[in-house]
C-alpha positions, 0 to 999 in steps of 0.5 A: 466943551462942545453944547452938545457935550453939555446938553447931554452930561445935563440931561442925563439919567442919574437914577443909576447913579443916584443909588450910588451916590447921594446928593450929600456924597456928592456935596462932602467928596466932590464939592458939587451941588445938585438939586433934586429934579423932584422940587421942579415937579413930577416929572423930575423925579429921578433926575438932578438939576444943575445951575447954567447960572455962573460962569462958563470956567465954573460950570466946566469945573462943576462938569468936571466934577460930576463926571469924576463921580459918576466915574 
């Protein structure tokens, strides 16, 4: 997966998506872990965090996850 590619999927709008799937959903059906933007302050509102934090084969997975549910 390219930088860019991963630049991209993290800073997307999920507000969308969001009415769709809750971070709960997210969590039961996909095993994906998403913290809300709204703890990071105002300006976060309506977008979802992800760690870059772990290695680079589990956050390919978690990507892979998240663009699965976001279909």
């Amino acid at each position: 997966m390219s930088q860019a590619n991963l630049i991209r999927v993290a800073r997307r709008d999920v507000r969308a998506q969001a009415r769709r799937h809750s971070l709960s959903i997210l969590l039961t059906e996909y095993r994906l872990a998403l913290a809300p933007g709204e703890g990071f302050g105002p300006s976060g509102a309506g977008w979802a965090r992800i760690s870059l934090a772990v290695p680079d084969e589990t956050l390919e997975l978690g990507l892979e996850r998240l663009a699965a549910a976001l279909g």
